[in-house]
N, C-alpha and C positions, 0 to 999 in steps of 0.2 A: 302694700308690702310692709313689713314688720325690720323698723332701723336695728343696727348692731345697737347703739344706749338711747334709752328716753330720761327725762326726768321726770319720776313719779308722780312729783306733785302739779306740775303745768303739764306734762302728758304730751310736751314739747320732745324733738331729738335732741340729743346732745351728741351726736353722730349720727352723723343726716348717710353712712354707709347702710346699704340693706344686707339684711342677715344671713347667710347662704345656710342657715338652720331652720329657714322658713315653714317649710313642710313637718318639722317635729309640731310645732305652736299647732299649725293648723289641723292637725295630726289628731289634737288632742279635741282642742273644738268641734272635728265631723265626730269625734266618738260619744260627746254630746248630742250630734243630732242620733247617730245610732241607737240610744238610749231612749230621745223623747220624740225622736221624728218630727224638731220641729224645723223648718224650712231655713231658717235665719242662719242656723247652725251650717248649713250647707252652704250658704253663702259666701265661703271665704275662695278667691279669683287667685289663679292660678297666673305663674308671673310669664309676661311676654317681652322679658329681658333678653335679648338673644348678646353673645362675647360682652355679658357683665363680669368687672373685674370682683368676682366676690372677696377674695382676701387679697387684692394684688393679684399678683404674676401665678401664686402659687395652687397648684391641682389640687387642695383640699378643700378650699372654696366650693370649686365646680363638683368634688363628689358628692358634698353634702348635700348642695343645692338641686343637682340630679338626683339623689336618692328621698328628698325631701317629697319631689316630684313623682318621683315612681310607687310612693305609697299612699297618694291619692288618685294618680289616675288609674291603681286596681282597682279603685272603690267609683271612681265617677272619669270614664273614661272620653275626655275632651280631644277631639280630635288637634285641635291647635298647642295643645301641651304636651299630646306625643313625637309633632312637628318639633319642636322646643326640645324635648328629651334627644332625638334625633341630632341638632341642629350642638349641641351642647356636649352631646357624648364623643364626640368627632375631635373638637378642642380638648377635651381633657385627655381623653388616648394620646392625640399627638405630641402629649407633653413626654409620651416614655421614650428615653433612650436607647440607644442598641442594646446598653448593657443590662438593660431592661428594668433599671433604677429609673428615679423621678428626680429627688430632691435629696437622695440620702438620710431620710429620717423613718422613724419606726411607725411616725403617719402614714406611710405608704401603704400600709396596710388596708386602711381607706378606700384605697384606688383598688385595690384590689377587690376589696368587699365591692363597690358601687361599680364596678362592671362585673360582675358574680350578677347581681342584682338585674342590670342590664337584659346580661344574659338568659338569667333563665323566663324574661320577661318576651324578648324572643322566640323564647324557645317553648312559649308558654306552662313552663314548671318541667316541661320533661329534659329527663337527663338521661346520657348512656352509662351502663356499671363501668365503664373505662373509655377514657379518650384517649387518642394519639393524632399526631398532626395534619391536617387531610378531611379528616372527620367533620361535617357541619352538619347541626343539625337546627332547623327551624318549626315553627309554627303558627298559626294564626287562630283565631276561633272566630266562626260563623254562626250565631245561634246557640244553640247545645250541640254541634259539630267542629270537630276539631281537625284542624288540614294539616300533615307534618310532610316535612321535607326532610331526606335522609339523603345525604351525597360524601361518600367516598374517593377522594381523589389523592395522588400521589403515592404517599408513604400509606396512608388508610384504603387503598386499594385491597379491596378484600378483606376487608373488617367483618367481624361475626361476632355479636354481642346483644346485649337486653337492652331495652329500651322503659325507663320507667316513667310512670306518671302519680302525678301531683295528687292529695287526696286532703282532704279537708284539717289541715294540723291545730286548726282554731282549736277544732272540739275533739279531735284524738288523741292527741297531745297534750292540751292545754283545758281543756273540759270548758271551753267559754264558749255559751249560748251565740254570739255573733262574732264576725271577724273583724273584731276592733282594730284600728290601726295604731301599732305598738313601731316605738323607738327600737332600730336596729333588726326587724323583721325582714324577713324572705317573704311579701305576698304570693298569696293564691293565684293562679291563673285559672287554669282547667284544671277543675277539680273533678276524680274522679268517685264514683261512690263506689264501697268494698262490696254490695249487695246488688247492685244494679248488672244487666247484661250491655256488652257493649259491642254494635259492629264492628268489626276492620278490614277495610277493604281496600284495593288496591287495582288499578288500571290493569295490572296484567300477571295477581293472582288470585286464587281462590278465598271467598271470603269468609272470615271467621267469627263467632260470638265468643265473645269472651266476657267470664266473670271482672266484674273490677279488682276485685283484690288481687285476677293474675295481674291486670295491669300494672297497679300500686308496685308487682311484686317485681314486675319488669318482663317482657317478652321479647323475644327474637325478631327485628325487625331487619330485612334489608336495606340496601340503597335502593330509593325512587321515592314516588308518592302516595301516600297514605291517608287517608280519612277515617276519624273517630267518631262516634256517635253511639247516644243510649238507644238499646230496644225498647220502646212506651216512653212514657211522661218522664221526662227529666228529672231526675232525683234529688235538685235541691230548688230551693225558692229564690227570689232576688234578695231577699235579704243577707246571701250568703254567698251567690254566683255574683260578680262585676255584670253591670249589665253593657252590653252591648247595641 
């Protein structure tokens, strides 16, 4: 793990605290290997610090140090670090109050980015064009299949709205050849292609092909469960999907 100060020259700590900005450092070294493919690069060990106090008491420790986390395991997904993500996200949520403040500072904002983050990592990138309270929506990826979960309850009882998905912003957006991993990013989950066909089907309706781009563009999905998948060869390589 990488201390809060070293001294340059002995390469000694001078604050033997570790850095809950871990993941920016390490961030930078995988986009090193991204670049030369070479192994070493890859090598940097994800932390099995489970209630580390990163800055003391206070939640901007734990968002950093979770979001640190969440932009390597889109790229190299370790089962033991999403346990840790899990284990970690639980302690920082429960720092919020009714009033639904943390600490009273314009840091909080923080906590909000780094379960945004969370979320759509749940959710695997897909979002609804509007939420109201009730509303969950989840997902996992299996392969090049994508399993969502759509449940409506209470006040969302009877929600009717689009459902969007994720689509490669590395290079639509931002015209870069790979998905580097960049400070203060929204990782990729499921990414869809604009040109690709995609089943959707569902336990107990009719099943539909759709082009990517409706997807991208959002479609009308009910509550229950849904499965996504490309019709033929998956439209991107590993170098661009998380491998699973």
């Amino acid at each position: 793990m990488l201390y809060n100060q070293i001294d340059a020259k002995t390469l000694k700590p001078v604050r033997t605290g570790l850095s809950d900005n871990w993941g920016y450092i390490y961030g930078a070294v995988y986009a090193f290997y991204q670049c030369t493919r070479e192994p070493k690069y890859r090598d940097a060990v994800l932390p099995k610090y489970r209630n580390y106090k990163w800055e003391g008491k206070s939640f901007d420790g734990y968002a950093d140090s979770i979001e640190s986390a969440l932009y390597l395991v889109a790229r190299e997904p370790v089962p033991e670090a999403f346990d840790w993500i899990e284990s970690e996200i639980q302690l920082m949520a429960a720092m919020q109050k009714t009033s639904g403040l943390i600490e009273y500072w314009y840091g909080e904002g923080n906590f909000n980015r780094t379960l945004l983050l969370y979320m759509y990592y749940k959710s695997q990138g897909c979002r609804p064009d509007h939420w109201v309270p009730g509303l969950k929506l989840g997902a996992v990826r299996r392969g090049q299949a994508l399993y969502l979960s759509l449940e409506t309850d209470g006040a969302a009882r009877g929600w009717s709205g689009r459902i969007s998905f994720d689509f490669a912003r590395h290079r639509r957006v931002l015209n870069y050849d790979q998905n580097y991993v960049r400070l203060n990013e929204f990782p990729e989950w499921y990414v869809v292609d604009e040109n690709t066909l995609y089943r959707v089907s569902s336990p107990s309706l009719k099943e539909r092909i759709l082009l990517g781009s409706e997807l991208i563009a959002g479609v009308p999905l009910s509550a229950g469960n849904w499965k996504i998948e490309p019709v033929g060869p998956p439209p991107y390589g590993p170098a661009n999907q998380p491998r699973r």
